[in-house]
BATI-39888 format. One record per residue (C-alpha): residue number from 1; x, y, z. Coordinates in steps of 0.1 Angstrom, whole numbers, always signed. Layout:
BEGIN
+------+-------+-------+-------+
: resi :    px :    py :    pz :
+------+-------+-------+-------+
:  NUM :     X :     Y :     Z :
...
+------+-------+-------+-------+
This chain:
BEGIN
+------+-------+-------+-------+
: resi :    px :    py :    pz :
+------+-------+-------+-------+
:    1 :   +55 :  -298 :  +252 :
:    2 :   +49 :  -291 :  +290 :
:    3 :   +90 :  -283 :  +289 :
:    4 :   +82 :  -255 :  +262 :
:    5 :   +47 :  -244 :  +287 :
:    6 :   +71 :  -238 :  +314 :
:    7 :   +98 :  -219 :  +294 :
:    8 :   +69 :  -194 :  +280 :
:    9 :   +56 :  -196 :  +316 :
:   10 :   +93 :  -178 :  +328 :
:   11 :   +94 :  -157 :  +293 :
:   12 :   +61 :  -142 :  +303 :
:   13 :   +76 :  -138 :  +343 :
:   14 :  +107 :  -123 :  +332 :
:   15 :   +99 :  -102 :  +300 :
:   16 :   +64 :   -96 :  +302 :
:   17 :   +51 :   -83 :  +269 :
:   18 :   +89 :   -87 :  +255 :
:   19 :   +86 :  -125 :  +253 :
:   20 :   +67 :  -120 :  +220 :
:   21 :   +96 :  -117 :  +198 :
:   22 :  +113 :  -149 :  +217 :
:   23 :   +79 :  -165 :  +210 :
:   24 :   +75 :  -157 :  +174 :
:   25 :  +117 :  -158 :  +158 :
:   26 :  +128 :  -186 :  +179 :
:   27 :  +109 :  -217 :  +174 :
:   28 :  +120 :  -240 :  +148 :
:   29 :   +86 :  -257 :  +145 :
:   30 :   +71 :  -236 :  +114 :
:   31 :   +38 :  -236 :  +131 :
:   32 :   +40 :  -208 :  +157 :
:   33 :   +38 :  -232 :  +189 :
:   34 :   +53 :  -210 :  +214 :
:   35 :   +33 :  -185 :  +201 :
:   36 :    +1 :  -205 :  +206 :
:   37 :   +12 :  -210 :  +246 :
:   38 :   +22 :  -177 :  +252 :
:   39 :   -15 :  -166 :  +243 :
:   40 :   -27 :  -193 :  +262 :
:   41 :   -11 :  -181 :  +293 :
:   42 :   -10 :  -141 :  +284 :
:   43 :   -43 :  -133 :  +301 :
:   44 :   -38 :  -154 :  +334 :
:   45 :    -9 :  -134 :  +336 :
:   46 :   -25 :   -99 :  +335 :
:   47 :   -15 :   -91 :  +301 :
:   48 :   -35 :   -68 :  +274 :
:   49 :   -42 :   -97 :  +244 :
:   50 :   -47 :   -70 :  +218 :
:   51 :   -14 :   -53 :  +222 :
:   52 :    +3 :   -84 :  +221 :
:   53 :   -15 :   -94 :  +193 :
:   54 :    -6 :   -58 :  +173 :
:   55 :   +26 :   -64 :  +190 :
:   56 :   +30 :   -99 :  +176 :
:   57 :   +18 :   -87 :  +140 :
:   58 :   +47 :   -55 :  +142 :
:   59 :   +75 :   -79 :  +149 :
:   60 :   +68 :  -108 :  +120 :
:   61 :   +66 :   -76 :   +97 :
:   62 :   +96 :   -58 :  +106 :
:   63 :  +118 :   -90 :  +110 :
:   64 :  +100 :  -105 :   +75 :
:   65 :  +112 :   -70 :   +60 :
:   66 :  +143 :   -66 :   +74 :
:   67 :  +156 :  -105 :   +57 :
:   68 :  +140 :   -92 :   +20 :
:   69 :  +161 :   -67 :   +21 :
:   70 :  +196 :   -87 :   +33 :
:   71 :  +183 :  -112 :    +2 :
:   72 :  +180 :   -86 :   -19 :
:   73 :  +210 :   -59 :   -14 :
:   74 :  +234 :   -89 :    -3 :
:   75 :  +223 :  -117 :   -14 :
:   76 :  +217 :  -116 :   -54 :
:   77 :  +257 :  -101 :   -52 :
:   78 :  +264 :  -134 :   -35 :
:   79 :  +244 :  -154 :   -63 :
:   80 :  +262 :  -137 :   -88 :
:   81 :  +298 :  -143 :   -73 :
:   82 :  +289 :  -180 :   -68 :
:   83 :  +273 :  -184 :  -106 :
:   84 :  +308 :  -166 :  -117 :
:   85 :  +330 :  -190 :  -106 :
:   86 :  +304 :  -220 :  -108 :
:   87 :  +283 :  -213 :  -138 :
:   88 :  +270 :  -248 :  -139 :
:   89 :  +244 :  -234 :  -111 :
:   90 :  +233 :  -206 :  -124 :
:   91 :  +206 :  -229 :  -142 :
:   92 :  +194 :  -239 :  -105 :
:   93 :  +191 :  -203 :   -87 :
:   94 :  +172 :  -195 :  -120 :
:   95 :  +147 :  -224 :  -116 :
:   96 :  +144 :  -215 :   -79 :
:   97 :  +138 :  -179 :   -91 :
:   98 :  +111 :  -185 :  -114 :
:   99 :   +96 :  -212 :   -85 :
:  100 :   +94 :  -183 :   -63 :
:  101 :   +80 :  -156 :   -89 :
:  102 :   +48 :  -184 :   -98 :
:  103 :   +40 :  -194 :   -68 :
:  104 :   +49 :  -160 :   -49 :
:  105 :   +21 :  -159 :   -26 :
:  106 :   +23 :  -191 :   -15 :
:  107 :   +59 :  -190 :    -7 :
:  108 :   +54 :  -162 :   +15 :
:  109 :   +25 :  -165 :   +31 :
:  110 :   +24 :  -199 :   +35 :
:  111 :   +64 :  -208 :   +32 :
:  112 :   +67 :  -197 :   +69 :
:  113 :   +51 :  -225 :   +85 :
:  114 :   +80 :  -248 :   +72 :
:  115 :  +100 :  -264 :  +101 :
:  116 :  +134 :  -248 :  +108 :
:  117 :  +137 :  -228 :   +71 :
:  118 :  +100 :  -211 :   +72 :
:  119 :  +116 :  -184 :   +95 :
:  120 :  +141 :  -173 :   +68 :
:  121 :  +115 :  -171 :   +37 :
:  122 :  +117 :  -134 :   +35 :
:  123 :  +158 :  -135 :   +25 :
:  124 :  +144 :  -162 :    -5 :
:  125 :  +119 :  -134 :   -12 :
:  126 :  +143 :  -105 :   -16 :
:  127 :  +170 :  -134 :   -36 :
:  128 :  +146 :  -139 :   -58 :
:  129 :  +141 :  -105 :   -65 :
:  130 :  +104 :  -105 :   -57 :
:  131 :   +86 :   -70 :   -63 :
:  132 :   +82 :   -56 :   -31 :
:  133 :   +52 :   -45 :   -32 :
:  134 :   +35 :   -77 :   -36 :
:  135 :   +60 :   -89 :   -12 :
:  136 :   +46 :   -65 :   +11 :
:  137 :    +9 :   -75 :    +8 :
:  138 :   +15 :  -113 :    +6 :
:  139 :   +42 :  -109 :   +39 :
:  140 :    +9 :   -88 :   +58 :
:  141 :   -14 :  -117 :   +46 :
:  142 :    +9 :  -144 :   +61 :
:  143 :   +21 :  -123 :   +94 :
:  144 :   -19 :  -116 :   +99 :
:  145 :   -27 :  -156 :  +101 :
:  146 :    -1 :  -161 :  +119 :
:  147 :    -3 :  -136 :  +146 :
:  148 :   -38 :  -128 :  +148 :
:  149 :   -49 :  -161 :  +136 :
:  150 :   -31 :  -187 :  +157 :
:  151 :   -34 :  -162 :  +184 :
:  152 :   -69 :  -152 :  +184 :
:  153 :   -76 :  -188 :  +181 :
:  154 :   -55 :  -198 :  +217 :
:  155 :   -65 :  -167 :  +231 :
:  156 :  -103 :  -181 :  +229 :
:  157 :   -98 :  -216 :  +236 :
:  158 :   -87 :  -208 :  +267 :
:  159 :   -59 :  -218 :  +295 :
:  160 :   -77 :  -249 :  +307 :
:  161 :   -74 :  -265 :  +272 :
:  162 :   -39 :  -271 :  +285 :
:  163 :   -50 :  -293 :  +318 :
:  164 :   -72 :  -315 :  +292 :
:  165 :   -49 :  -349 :  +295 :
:  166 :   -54 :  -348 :  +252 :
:  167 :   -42 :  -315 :  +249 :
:  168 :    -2 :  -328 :  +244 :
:  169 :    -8 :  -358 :  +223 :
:  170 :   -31 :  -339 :  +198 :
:  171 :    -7 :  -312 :  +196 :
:  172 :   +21 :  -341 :  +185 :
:  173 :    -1 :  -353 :  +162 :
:  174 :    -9 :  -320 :  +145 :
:  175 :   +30 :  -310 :  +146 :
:  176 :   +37 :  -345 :  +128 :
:  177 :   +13 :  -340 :  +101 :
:  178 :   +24 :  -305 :   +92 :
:  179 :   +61 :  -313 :   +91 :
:  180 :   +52 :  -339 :   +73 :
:  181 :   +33 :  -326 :   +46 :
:  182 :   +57 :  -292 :   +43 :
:  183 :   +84 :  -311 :   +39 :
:  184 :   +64 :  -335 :   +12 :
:  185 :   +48 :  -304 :    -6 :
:  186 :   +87 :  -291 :   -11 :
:  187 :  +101 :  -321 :   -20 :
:  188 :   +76 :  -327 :   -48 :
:  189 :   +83 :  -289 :   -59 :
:  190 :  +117 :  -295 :   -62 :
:  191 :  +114 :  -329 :   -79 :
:  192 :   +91 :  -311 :  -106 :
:  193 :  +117 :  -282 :  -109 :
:  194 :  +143 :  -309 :  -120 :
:  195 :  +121 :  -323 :  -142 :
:  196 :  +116 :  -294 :  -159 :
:  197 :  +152 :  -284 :  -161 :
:  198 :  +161 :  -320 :  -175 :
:  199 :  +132 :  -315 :  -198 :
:  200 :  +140 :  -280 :  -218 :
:  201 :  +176 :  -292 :  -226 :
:  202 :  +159 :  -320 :  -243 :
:  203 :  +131 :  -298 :  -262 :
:  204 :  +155 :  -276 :  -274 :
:  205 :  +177 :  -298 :  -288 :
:  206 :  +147 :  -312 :  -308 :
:  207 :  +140 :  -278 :  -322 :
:  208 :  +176 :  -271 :  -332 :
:  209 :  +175 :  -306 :  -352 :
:  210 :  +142 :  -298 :  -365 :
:  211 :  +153 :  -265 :  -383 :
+------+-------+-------+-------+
């Protein structure tokens, strides 16, 4: 943690108000961490919060867009390529599909804040062939918490919250217990979606005898 203070500390030297897209697409954490620092540090180092902030909110949106639409135009040719020649899958990417459809807004507002794949939800978006309108509204919802949220939210604690000697630890703690509960919360998604699968075969067969 004070390594990743420092390297926002020289992003902020360097790049001024262009550290905000290094802040925001490059840490693997899910929650927005480097993010949270820059903010704490903007204003000591002279810089207008509310542009950054707008700032922050433009570039979440435009990257978030930009993967929908390599999901969507590239990516459902790849799924159909793949099911071609391996049609034994084509059961899972239609599982995954419907997973994403039910619990759209979740997924994308929420889905970002998973460690290392949360970055990448909008190409599972636009794979999944999510309307893009509601794609649109639930992407704002989740690029708003995150940008104005988390930032509004370091912006007012302030720069000496840093210097507290808890600061580090709690912010360990709190990065534990998300990863751990994203990484619960999708393993018990994908342990029902298998259940599921395993169960229509299963019902249908019972029908077919039935008749």
């Amino acid at each position: 943690m004070p390594e990743l203070e420092k390297n926002i500390q020289l992003l902020v030297a360097q790049y001024g108000y262009h550290a905000v897209p290094f802040a925001l697409l490059t840490d693997p954490a899910g929650i927005p961490w480097a993010w949270v620092f820059l903010l704490l540090l903007a204003e000591e180092a002279g810089k207008n919060i509310a542009l950054m902030l707008v700032y922050g909110f433009a570039v979440l949106m435009a990257f978030d867009h930009i993967l929908y639409w390599v999901g969507a135009l590239g990516g459902q040719k790849l799924v159909r390529k793949i099911c071609a020649k391996k049609p034994d899958w084509a059961p899972l990417f239609e599982a995954t599909r419907e997973n994403i459809h039910k619990r759209g807004a979740l997924a994308v507002i929420f889905g970002r804040y998973l460690p290392l794949v949360g970055r990448w939800m909008g190409i599972g978006a636009g794979l999944s062939a999510m309307n893009y309108a509601k794609f649109s509204l639930y992407d704002a919802i989740g690029a708003a918490i995150s940008a104005f949220g988390f930032g509004l939210v370091a912006h007012f604690v302030g720069r000496k919250t840093i210097e507290n000697p808890n600061f580090y630890p709690i912010v360990l703690s709190a990065m534990v217990f998300v990863t751990v509960v994203s990484v619960a919360g999708v393993g018990i998604s994908w342990w029902k979606s298998r259940q599921n699968r395993e169960v229509e075969p299963v019902e249908m067969r019972e029908v077919e005898s039935v008749k």
